[in-house]
C-alpha positions in Angstrom: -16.3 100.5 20.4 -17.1 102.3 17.0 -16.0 106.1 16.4 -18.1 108.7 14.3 -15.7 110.4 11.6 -16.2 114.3 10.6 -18.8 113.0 7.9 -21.3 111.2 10.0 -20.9 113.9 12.5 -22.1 116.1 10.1 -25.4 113.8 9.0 -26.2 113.3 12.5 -26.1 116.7 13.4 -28.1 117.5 10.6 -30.7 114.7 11.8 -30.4 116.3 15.5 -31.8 119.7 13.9 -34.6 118.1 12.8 -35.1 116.1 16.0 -35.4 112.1 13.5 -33.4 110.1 16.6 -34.3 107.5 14.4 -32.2 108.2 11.7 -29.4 108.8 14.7 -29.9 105.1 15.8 -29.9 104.0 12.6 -26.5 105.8 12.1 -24.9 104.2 15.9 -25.7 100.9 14.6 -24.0 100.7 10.9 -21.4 102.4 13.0 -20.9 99.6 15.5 -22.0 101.6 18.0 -25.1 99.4 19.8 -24.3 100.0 24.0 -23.3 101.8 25.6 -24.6 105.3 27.4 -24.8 107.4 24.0 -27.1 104.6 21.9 -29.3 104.1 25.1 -30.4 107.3 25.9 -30.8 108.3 21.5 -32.9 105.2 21.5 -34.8 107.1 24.7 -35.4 109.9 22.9 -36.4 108.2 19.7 -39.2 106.3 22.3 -40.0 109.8 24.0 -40.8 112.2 20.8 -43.5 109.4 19.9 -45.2 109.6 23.3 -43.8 106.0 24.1 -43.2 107.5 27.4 -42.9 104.3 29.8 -40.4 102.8 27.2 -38.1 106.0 27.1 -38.3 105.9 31.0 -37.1 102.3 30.9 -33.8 103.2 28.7 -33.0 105.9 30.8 -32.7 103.8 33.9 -30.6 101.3 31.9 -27.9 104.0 31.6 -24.7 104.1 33.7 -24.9 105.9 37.0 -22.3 108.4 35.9 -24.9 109.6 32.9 -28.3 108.5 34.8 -27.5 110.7 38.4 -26.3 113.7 35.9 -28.9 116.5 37.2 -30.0 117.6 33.6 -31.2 113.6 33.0 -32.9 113.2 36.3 -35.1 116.0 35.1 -35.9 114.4 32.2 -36.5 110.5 33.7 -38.9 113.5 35.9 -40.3 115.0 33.0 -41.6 111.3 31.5 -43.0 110.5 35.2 -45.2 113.9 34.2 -46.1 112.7 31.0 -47.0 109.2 32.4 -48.8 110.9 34.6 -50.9 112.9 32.7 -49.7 115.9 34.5 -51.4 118.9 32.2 -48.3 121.1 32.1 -46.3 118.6 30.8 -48.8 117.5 28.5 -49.6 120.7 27.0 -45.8 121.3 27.0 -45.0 118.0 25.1 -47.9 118.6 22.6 -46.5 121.9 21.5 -43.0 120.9 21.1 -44.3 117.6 19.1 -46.1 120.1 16.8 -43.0 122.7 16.3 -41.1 119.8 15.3 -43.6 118.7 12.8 -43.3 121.8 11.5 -39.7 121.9 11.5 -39.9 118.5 9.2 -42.7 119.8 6.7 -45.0 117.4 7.8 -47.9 119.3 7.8 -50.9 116.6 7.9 -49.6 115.3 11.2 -49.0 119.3 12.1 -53.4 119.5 11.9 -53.8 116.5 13.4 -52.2 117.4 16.7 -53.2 121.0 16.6 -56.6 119.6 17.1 -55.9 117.4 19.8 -54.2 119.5 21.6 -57.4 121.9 21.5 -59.4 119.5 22.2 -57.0 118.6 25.0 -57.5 121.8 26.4 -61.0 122.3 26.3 -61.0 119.2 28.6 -58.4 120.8 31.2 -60.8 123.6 31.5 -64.1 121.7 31.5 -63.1 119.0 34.3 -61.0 121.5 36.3 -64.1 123.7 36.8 -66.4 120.1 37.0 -64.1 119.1 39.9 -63.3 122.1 41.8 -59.6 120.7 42.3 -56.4 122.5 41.2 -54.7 119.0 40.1 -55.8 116.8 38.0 -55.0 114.3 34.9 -55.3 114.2 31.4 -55.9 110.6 31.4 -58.8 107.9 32.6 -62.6 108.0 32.2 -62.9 111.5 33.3 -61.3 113.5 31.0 -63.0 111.0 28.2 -65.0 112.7 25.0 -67.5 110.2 26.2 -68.3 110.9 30.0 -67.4 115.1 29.4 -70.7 114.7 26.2 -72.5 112.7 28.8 -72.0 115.2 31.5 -72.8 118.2 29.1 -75.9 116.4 28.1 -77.5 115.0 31.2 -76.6 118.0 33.6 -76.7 120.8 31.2 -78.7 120.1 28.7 -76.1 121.0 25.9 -76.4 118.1 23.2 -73.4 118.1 20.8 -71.2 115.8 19.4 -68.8 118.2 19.0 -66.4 118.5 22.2 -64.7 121.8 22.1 -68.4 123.3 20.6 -70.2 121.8 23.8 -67.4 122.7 26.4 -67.4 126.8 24.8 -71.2 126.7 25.6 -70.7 125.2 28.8 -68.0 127.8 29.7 -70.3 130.9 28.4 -73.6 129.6 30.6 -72.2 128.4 33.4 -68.5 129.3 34.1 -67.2 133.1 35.6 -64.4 133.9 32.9 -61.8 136.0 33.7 -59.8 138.2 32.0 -57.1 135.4 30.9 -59.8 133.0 30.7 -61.6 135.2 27.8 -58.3 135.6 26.5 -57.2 131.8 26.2 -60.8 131.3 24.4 -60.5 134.1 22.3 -57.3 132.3 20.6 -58.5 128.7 20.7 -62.4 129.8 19.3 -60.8 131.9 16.5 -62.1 131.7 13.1 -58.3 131.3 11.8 -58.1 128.3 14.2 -61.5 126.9 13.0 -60.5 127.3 9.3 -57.2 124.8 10.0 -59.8 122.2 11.8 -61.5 122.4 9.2 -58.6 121.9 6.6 -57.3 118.9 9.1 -61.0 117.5 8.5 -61.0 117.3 5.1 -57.6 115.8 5.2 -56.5 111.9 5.6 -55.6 112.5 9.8 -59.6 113.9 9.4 -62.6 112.5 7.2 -61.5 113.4 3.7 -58.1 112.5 1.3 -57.0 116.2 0.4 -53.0 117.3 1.1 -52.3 120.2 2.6 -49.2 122.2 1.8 -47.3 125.5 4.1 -49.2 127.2 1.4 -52.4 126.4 2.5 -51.6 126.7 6.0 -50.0 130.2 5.6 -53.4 131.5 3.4 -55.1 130.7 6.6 -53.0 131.6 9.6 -49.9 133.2 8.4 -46.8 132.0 9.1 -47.1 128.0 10.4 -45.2 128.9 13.4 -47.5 131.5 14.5 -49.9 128.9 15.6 -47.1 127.7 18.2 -46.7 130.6 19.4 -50.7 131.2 20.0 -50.8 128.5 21.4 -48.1 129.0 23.9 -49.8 132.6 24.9 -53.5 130.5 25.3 -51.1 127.6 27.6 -49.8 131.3 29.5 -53.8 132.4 29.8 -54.5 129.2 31.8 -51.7 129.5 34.1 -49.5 127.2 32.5 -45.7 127.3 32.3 -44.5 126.0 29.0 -41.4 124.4 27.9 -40.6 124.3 24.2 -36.9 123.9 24.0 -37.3 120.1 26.0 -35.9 118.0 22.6 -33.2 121.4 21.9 -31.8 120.8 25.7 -32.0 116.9 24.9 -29.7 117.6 21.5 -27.4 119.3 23.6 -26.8 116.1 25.5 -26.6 114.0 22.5 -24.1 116.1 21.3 -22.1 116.3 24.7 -22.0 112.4 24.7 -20.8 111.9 20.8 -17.9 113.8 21.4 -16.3 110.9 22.8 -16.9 109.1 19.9 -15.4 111.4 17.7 -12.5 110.2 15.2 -9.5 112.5 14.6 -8.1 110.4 11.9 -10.1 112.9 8.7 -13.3 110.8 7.3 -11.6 107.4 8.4 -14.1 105.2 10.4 -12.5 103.1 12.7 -13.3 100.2 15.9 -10.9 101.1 19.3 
């Protein structure tokens, strides 16, 4: 099989920090190292943190049984079940940590776009949780559609929008007994700071318009970029959602634990065993 010398250590670990398990594949391959456990379950992740969720699942049961029936992957083939799913906590979860790692890798176009889809997201949680009395439900199918939630607001309610989060915040404040949390969840997702980055995400390309967006901009609105995460986290907390943010920093730590095998001790010499 292939080894990694100090060098490449070093570049993947630098790649792990910023979560690119492409650029860790890429790496495996020019070093000769296409099976086994350690190129499986990178390629898994690389699958995973662009919500190719039944893929990822699939590489993670192609992995020996002495990695796959290790307790910390089992949670994690459980975790992408969730996902599949459309299980809300590990949505919400898996949304936040997508949009910390944007962060983390500048990418601050793609950082709007998902801020507002995950708002959007959970406007929806509230809206069909409250429409269906149940505790459980799933972020995915007709029900949980812009489409059948605007149809709803319009035929029962009377509330004609196109706008989804506008429609549901109307619904909530006419027809829905907020709690204390409740009013505290909206009073982070409806804040003006909030609306001012949807409205910078509209006017760029993930919106309707062509205009960049820089940390600058982002940090003349909000403050620091990583404040939003963490807003976002408390408004997840409001509705009663446990959130996991360190999922991809637990996953590194297992990437890690199966390079070491690969490791050369002969200095920056590559070398096939």
């Amino acid at each position: 099989m292939g080894s990694i010398d100090k060098k490449y250590e070093f570049v993947i670990l630098k790649f792990l920090s910023r979560y690119n398990y492409d650029a860790v594949v890429d790496i495996l391959e020019e070093l000769g190292i296409e099976n086994g456990d350690l190129h499986t379950f990178v390629s898994s992740c690389k699958s995973s943190v662009n919500f190719d969720f039944k893929t990822s699942i699939k590489k993670i049961d192609s992995l020996t049984p002495q990695i796959k029936n290790r307790k910390e992957i089992k949670a994690l083939r459980n975790n992408l079940i969730d996902l599949l799913d459309g299980e809300p906590e590990a949505i919400f979860s898996e949304f936040i940590e997508n949009i910390k790692i944007q962060l983390i890798n500048e990418e601050y176009i793609d950082f709007l776009g998902r801020i507002y889809r995950l708002k959007e997201a959970l406007f929806k949680y509230i809206f069909v949780r409250n429409q269906s009395g149940k505790n459980k439900i799933s972020m995915l199918g007709y029900m949980v559609s812009k489409k059948n939630i605007l149809n709803i607001l319009r035929k029962r309610y009377n509330i004609y929008t196109s706008n989804l989060t506008h429609g549901i915040t109307k619904y909530i404040n006419k027809y829905m007994r907020k709690t204390r949390k409740m009013s505290k969840a909206l009073e982070i997702l409806n804040s003006e700071k909030l609306e001012n980055l949807i409205r910078l995400r509209n006017d760029s390309p993930v919106g309707h318009g062509f205009k960049g967006v820089s940390k600058e901009d982002i940090e003349s609105i909000y403050g620091k970029p990583f404040e939003v995460v963490d807003d976002f986290i408390s408004a997840c907390e409001y509705l009663d959602f446990d959130i996991k943010f360190d999922k991809y920093d637990d996953i590194n730590n297992i990437i890690i634990d199966l390079i070491s095998k690969y490791i050369s001790t002969k200095g920056d010499e590559c070398y096939e065993q």
